[in-house]
mmCIF file of the N, C-alpha and C atoms, coordinates in Angstrom:
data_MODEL
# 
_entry.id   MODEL 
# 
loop_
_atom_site.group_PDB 
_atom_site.id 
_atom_site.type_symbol 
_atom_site.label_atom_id 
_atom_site.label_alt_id 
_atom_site.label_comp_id 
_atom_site.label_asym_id 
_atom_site.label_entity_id 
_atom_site.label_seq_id 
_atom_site.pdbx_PDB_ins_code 
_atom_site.Cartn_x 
_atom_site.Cartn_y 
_atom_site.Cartn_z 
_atom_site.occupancy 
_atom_site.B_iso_or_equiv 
_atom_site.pdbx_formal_charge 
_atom_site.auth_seq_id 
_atom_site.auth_comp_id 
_atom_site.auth_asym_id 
_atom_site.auth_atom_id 
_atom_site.pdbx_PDB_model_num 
ATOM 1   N N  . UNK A 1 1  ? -16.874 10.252  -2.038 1.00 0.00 ? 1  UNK A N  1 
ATOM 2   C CA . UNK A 1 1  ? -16.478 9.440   -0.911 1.00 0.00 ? 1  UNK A CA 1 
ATOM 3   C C  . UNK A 1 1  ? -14.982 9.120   -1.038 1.00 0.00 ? 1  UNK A C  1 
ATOM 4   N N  . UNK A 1 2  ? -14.199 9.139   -0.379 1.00 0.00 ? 2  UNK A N  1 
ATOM 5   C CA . UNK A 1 2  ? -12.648 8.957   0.197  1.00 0.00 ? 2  UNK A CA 1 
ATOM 6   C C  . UNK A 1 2  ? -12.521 7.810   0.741  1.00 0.00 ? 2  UNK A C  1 
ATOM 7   N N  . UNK A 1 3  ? -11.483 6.847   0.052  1.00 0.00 ? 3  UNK A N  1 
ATOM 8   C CA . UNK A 1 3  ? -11.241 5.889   0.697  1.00 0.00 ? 3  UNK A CA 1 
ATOM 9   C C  . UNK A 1 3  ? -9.743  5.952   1.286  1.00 0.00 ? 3  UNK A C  1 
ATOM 10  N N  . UNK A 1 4  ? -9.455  6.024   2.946  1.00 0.00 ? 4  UNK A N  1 
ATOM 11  C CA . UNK A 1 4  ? -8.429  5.819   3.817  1.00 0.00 ? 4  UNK A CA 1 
ATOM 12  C C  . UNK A 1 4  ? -7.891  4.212   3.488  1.00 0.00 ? 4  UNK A C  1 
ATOM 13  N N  . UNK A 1 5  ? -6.842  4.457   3.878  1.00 0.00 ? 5  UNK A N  1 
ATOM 14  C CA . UNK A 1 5  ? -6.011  3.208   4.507  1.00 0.00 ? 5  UNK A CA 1 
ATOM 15  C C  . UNK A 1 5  ? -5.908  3.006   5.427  1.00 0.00 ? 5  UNK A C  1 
ATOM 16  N N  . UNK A 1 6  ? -5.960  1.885   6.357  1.00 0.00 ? 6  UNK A N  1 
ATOM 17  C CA . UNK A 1 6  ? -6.278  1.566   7.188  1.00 0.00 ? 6  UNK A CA 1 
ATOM 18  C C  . UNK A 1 6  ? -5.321  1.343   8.194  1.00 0.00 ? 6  UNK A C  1 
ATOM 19  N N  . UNK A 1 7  ? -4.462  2.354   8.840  1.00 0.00 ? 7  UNK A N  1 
ATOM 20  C CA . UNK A 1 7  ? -2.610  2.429   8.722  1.00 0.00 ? 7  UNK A CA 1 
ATOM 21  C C  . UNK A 1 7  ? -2.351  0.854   10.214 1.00 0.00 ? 7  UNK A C  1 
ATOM 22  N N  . UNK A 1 8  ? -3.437  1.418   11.112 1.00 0.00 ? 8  UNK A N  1 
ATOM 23  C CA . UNK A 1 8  ? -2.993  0.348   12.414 1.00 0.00 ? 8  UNK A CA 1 
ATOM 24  C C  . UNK A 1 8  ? -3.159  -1.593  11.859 1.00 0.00 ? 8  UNK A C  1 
ATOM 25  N N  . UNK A 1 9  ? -4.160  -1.265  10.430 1.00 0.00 ? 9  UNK A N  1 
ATOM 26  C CA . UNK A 1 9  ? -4.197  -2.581  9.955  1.00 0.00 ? 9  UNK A CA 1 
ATOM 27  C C  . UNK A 1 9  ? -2.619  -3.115  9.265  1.00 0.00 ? 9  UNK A C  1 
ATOM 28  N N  . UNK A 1 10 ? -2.616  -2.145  8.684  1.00 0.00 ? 10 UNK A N  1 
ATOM 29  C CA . UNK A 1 10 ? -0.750  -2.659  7.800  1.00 0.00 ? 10 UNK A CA 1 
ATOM 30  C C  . UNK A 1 10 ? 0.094   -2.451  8.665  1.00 0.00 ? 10 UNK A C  1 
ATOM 31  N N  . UNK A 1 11 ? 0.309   -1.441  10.023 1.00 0.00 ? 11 UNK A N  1 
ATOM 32  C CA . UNK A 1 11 ? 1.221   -1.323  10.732 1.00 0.00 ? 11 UNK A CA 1 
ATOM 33  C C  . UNK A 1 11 ? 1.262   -2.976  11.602 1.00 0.00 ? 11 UNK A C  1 
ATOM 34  N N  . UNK A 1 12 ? 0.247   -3.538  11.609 1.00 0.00 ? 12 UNK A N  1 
ATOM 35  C CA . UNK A 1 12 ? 0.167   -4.884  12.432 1.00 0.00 ? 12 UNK A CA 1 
ATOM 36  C C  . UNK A 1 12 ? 0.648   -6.051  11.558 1.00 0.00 ? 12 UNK A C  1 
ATOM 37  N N  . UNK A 1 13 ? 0.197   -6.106  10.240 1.00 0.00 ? 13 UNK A N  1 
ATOM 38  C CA . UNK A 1 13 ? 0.596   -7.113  8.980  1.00 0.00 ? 13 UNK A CA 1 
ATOM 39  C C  . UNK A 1 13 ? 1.730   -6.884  8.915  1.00 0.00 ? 13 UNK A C  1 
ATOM 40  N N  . UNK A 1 14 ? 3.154   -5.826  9.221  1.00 0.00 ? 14 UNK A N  1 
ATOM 41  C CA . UNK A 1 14 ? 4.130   -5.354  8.534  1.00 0.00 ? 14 UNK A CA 1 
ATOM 42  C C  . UNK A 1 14 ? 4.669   -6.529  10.026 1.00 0.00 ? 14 UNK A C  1 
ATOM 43  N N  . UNK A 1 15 ? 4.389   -5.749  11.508 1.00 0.00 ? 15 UNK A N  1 
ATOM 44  C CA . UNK A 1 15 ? 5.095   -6.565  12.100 1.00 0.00 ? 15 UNK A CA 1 
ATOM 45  C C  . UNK A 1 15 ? 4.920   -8.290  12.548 1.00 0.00 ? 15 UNK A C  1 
ATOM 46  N N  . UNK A 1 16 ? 3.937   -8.571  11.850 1.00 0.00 ? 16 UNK A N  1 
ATOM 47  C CA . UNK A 1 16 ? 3.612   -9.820  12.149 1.00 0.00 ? 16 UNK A CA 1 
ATOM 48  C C  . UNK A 1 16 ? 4.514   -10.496 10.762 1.00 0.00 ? 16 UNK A C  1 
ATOM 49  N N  . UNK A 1 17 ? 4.837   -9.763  9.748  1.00 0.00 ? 17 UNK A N  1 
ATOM 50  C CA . UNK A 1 17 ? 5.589   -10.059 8.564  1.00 0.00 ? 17 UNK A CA 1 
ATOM 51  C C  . UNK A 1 17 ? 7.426   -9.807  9.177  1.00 0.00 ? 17 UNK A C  1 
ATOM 52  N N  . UNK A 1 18 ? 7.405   -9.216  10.429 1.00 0.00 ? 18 UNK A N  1 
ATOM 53  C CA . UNK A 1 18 ? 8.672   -8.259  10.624 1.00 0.00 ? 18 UNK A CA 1 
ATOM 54  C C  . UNK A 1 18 ? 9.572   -7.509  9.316  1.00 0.00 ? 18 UNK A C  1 
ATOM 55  N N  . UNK A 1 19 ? 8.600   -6.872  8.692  1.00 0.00 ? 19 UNK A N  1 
ATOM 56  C CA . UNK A 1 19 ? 9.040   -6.110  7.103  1.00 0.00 ? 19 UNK A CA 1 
ATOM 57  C C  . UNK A 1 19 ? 8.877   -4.684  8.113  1.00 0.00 ? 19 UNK A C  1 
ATOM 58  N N  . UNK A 1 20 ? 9.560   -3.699  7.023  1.00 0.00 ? 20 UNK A N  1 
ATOM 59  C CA . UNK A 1 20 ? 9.578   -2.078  7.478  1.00 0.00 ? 20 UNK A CA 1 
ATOM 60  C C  . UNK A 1 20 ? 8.355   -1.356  6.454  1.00 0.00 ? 20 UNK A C  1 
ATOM 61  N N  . UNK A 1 21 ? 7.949   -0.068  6.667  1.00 0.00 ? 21 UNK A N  1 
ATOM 62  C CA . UNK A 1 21 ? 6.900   0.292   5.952  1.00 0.00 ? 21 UNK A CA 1 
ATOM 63  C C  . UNK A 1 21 ? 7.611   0.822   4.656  1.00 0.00 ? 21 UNK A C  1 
ATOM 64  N N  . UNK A 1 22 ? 8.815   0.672   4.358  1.00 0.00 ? 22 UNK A N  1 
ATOM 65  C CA . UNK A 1 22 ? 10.076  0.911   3.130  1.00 0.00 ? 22 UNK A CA 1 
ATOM 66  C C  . UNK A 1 22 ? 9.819   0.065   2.258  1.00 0.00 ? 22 UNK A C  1 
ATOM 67  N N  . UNK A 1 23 ? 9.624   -1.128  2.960  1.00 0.00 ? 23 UNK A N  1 
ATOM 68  C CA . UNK A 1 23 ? 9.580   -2.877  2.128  1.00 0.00 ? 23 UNK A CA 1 
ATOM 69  C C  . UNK A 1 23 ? 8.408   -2.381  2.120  1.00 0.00 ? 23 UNK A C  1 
ATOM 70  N N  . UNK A 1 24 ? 7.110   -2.528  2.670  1.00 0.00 ? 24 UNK A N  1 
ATOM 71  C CA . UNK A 1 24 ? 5.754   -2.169  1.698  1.00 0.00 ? 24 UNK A CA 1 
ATOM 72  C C  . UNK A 1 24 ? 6.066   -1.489  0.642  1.00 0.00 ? 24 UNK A C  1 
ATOM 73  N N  . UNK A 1 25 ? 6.293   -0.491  0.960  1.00 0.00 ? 25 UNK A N  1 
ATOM 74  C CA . UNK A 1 25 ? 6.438   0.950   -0.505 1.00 0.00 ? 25 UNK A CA 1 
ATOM 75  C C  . UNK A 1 25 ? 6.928   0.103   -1.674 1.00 0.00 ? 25 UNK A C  1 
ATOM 76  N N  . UNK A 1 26 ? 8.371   -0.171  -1.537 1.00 0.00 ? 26 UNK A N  1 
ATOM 77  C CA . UNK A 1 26 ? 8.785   -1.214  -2.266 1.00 0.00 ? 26 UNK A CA 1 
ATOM 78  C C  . UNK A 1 26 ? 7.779   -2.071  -3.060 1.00 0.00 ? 26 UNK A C  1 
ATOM 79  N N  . UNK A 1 27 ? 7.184   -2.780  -2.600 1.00 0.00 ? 27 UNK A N  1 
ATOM 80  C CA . UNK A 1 27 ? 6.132   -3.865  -3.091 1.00 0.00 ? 27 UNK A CA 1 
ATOM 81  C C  . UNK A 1 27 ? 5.487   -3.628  -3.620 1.00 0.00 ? 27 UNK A C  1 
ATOM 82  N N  . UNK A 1 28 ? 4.903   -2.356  -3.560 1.00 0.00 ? 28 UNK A N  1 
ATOM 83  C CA . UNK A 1 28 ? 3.511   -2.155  -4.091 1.00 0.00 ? 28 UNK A CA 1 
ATOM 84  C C  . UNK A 1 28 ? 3.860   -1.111  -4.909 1.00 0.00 ? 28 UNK A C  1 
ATOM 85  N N  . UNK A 1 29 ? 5.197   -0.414  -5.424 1.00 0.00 ? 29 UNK A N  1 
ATOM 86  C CA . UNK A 1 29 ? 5.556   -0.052  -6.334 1.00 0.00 ? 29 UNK A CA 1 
ATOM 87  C C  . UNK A 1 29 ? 5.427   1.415   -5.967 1.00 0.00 ? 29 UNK A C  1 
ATOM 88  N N  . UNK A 1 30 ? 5.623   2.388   -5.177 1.00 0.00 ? 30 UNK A N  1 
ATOM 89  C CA . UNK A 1 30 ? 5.470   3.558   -4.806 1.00 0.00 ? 30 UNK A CA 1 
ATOM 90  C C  . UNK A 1 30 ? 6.474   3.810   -4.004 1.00 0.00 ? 30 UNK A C  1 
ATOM 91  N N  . UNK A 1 31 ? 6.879   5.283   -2.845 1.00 0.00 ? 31 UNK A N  1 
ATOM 92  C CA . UNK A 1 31 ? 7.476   5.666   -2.886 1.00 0.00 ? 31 UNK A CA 1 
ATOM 93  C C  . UNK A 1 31 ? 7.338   5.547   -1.546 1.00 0.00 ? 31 UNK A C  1 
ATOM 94  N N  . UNK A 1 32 ? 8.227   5.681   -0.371 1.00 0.00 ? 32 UNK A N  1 
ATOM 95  C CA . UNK A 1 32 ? 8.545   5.463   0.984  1.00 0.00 ? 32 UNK A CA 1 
ATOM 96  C C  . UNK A 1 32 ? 7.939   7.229   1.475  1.00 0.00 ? 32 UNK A C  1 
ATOM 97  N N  . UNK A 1 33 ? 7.531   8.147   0.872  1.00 0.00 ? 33 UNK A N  1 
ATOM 98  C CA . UNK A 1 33 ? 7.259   9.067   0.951  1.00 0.00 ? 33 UNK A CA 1 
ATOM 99  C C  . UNK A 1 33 ? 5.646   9.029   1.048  1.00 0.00 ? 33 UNK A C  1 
ATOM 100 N N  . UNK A 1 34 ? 5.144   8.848   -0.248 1.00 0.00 ? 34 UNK A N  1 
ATOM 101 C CA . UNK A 1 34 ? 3.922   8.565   -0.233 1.00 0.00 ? 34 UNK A CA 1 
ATOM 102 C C  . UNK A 1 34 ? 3.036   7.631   0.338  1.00 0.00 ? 34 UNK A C  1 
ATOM 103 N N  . UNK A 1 35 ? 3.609   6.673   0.705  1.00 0.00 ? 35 UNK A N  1 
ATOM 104 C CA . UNK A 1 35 ? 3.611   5.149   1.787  1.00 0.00 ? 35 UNK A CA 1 
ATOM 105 C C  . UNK A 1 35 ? 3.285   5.622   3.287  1.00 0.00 ? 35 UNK A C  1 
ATOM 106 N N  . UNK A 1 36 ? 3.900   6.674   3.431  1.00 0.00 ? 36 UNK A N  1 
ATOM 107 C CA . UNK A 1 36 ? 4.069   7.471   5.240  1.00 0.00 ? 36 UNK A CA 1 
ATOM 108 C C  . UNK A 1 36 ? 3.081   8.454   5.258  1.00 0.00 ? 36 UNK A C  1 
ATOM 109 N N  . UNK A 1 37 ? 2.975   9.247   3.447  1.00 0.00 ? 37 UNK A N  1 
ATOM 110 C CA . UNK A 1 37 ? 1.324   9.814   3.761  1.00 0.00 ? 37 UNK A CA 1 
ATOM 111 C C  . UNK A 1 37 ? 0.187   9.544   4.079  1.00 0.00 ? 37 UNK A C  1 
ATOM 112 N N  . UNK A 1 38 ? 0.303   8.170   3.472  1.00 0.00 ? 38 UNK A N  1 
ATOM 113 C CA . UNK A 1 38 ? -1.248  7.228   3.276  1.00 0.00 ? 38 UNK A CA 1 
ATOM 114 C C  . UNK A 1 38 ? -1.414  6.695   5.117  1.00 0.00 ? 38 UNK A C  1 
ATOM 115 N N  . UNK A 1 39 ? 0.070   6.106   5.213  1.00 0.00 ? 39 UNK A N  1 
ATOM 116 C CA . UNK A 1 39 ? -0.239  5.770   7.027  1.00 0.00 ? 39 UNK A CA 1 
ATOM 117 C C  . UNK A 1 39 ? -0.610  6.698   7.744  1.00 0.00 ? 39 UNK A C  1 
ATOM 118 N N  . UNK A 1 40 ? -0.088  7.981   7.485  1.00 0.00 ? 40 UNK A N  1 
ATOM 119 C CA . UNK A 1 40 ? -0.634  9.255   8.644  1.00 0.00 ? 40 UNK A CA 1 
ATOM 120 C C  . UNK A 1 40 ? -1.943  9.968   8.449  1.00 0.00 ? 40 UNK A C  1 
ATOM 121 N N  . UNK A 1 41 ? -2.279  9.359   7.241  1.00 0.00 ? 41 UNK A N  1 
ATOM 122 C CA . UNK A 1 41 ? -3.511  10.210  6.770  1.00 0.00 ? 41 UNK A CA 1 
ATOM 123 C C  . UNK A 1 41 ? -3.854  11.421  6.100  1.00 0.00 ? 41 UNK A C  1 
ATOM 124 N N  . UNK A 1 42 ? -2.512  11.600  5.663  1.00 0.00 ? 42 UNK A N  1 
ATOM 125 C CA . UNK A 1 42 ? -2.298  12.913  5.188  1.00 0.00 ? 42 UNK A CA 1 
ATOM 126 C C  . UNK A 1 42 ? -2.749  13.154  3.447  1.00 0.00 ? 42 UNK A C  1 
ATOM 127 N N  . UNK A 1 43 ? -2.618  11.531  2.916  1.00 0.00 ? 43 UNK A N  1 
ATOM 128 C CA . UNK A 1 43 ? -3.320  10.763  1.504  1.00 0.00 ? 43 UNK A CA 1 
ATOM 129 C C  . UNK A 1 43 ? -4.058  10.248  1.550  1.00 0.00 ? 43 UNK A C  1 
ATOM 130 N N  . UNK A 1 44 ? -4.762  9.822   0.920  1.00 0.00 ? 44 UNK A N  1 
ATOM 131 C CA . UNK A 1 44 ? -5.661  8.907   0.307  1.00 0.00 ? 44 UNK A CA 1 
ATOM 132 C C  . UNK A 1 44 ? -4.780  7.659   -0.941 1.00 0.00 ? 44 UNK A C  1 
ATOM 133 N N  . UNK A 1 45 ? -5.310  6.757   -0.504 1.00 0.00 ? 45 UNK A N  1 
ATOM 134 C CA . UNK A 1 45 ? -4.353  5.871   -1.401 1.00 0.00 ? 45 UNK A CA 1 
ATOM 135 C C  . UNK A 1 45 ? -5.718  6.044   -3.066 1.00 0.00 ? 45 UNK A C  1 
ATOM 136 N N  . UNK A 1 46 ? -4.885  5.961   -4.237 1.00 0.00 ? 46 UNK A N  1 
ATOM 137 C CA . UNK A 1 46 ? -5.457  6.334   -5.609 1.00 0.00 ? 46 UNK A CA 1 
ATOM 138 C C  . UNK A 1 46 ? -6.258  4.621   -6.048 1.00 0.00 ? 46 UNK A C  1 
ATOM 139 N N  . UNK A 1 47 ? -6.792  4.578   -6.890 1.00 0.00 ? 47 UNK A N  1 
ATOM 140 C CA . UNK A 1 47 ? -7.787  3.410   -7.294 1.00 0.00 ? 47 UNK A CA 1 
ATOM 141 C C  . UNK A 1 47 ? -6.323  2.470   -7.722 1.00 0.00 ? 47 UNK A C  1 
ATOM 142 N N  . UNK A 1 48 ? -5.585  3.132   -8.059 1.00 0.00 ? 48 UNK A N  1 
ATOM 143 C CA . UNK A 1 48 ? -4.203  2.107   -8.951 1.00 0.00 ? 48 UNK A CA 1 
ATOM 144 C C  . UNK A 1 48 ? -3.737  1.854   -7.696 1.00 0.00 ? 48 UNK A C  1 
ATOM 145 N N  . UNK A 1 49 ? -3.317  2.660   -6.480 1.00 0.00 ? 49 UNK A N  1 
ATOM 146 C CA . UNK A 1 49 ? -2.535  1.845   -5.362 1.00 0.00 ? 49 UNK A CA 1 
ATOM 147 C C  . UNK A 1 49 ? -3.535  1.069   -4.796 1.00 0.00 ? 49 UNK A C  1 
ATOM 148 N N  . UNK A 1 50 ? -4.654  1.235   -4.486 1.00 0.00 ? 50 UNK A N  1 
ATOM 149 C CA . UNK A 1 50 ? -5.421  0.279   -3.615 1.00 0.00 ? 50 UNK A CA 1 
ATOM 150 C C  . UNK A 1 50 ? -5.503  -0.773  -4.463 1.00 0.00 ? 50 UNK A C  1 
ATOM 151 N N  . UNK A 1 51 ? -5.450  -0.890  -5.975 1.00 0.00 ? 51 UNK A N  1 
ATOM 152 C CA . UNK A 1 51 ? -5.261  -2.571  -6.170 1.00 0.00 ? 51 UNK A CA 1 
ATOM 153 C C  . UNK A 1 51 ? -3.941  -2.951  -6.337 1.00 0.00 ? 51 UNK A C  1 
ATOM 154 N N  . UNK A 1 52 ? -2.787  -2.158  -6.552 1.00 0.00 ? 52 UNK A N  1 
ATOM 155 C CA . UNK A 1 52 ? -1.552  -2.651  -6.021 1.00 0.00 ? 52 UNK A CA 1 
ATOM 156 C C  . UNK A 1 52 ? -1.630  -3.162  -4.877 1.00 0.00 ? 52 UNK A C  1 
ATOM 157 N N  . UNK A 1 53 ? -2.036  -2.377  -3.538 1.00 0.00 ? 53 UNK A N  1 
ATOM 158 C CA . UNK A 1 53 ? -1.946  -2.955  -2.128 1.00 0.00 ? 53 UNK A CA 1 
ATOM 159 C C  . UNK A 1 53 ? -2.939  -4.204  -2.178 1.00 0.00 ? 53 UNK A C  1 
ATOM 160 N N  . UNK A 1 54 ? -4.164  -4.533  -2.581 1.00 0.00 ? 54 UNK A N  1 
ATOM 161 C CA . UNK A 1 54 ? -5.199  -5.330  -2.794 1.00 0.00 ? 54 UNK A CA 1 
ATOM 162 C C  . UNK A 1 54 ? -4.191  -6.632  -3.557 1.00 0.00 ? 54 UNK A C  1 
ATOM 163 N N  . UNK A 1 55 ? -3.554  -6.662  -3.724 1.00 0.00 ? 55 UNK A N  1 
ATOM 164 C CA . UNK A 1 55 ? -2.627  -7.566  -5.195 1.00 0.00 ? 55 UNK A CA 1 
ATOM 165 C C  . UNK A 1 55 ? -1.825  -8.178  -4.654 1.00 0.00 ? 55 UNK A C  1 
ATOM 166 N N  . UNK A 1 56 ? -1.076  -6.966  -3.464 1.00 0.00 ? 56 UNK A N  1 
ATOM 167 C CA . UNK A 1 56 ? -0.047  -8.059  -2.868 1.00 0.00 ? 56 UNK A CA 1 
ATOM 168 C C  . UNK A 1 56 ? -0.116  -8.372  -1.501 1.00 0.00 ? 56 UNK A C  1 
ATOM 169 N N  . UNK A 1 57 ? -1.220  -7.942  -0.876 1.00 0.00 ? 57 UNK A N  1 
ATOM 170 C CA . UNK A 1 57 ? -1.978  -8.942  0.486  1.00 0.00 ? 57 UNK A CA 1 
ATOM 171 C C  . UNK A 1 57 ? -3.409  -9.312  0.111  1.00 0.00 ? 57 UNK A C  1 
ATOM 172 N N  . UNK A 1 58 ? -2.787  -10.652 -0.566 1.00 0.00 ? 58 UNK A N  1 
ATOM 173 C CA . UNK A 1 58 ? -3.848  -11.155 -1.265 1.00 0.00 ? 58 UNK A CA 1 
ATOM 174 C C  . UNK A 1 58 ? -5.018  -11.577 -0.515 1.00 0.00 ? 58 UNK A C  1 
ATOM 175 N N  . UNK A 1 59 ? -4.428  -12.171 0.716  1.00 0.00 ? 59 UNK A N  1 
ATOM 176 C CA . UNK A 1 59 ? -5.037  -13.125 1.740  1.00 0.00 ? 59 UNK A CA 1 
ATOM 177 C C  . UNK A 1 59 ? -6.379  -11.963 2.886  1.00 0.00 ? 59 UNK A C  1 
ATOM 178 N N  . UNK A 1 60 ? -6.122  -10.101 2.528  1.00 0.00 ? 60 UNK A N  1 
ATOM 179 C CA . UNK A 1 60 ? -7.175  -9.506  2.947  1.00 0.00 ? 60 UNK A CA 1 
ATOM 180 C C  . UNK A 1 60 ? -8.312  -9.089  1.831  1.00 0.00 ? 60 UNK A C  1 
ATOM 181 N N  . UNK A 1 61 ? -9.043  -8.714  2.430  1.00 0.00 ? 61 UNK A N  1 
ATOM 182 C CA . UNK A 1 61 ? -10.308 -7.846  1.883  1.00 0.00 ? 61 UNK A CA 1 
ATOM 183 C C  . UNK A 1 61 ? -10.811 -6.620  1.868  1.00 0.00 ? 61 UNK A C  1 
ATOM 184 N N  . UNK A 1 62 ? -11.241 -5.962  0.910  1.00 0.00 ? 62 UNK A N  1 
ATOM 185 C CA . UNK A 1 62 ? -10.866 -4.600  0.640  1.00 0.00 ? 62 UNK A CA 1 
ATOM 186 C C  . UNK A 1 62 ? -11.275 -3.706  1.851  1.00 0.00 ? 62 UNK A C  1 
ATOM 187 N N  . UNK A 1 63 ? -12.226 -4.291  2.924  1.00 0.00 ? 63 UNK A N  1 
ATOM 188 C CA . UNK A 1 63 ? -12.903 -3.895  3.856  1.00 0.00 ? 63 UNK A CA 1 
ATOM 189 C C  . UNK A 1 63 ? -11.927 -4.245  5.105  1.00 0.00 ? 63 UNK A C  1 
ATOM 190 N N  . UNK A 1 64 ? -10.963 -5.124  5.225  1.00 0.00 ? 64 UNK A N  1 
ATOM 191 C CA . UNK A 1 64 ? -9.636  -5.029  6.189  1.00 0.00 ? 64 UNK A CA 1 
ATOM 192 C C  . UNK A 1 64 ? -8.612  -4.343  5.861  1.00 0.00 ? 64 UNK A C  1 
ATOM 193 N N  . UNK A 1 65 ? -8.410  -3.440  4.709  1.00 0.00 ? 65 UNK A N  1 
ATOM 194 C CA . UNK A 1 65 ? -7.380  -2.654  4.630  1.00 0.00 ? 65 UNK A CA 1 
ATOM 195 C C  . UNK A 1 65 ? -7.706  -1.235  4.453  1.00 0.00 ? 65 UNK A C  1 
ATOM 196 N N  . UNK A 1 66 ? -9.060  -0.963  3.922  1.00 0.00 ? 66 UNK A N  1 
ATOM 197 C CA . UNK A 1 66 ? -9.573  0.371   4.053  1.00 0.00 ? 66 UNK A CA 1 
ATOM 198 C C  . UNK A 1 66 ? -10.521 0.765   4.322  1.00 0.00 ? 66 UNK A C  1 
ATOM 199 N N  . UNK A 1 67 ? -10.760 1.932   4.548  1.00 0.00 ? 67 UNK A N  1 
ATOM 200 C CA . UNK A 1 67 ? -12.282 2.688   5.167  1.00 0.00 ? 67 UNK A CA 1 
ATOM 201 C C  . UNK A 1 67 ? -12.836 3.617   4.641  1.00 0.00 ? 67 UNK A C  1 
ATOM 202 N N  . UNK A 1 68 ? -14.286 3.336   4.214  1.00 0.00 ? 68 UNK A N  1 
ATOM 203 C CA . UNK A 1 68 ? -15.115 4.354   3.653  1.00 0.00 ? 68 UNK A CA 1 
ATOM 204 C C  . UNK A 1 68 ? -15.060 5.570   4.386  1.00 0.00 ? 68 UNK A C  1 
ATOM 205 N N  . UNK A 1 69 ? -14.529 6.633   4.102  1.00 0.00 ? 69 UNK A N  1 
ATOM 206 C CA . UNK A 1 69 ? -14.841 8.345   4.810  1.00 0.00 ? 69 UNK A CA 1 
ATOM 207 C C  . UNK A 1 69 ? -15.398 8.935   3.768  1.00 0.00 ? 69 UNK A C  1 
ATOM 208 N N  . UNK A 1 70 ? -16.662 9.642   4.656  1.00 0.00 ? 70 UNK A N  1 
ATOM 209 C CA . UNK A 1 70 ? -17.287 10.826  3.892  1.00 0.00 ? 70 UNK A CA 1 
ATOM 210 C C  . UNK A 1 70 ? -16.578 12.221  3.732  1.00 0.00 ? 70 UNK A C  1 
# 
């Protein structure tokens, strides 16, 4: 099972934060490259980034930022 990121969920947190998806990457310790894969779907975020991302939007739940795909 594949777990997605949930891109229209962080694309909405980023502008309600008015941060760029650069400043995520930043934060969560990865790369503005790999950050734009995970939004387009082109990645899968790894067990170490999803609790980086899990770590520093503390205030969601693992079920508002990603999605079970078969």
């Amino acid at each position: 099972m594949k777990v997605a990121l949930r891109a229209n969920v962080i694309s909405e947190i980023l502008a309600r934060k008015n941060k760029s998806q650069n400043w995520f990457a930043y934060r969560v310790e990865t790369t503005s490259g790999y950050m734009s894969q995970m939004m387009t779907g082109k990645r899968n975020p790894s067990p170490k980034m999803r609790e980086k991302i899990l770590k520093f939007l503390k205030e969601y739940k693992f079920n508002d930022i990603f999605a079970l795909q078969k």
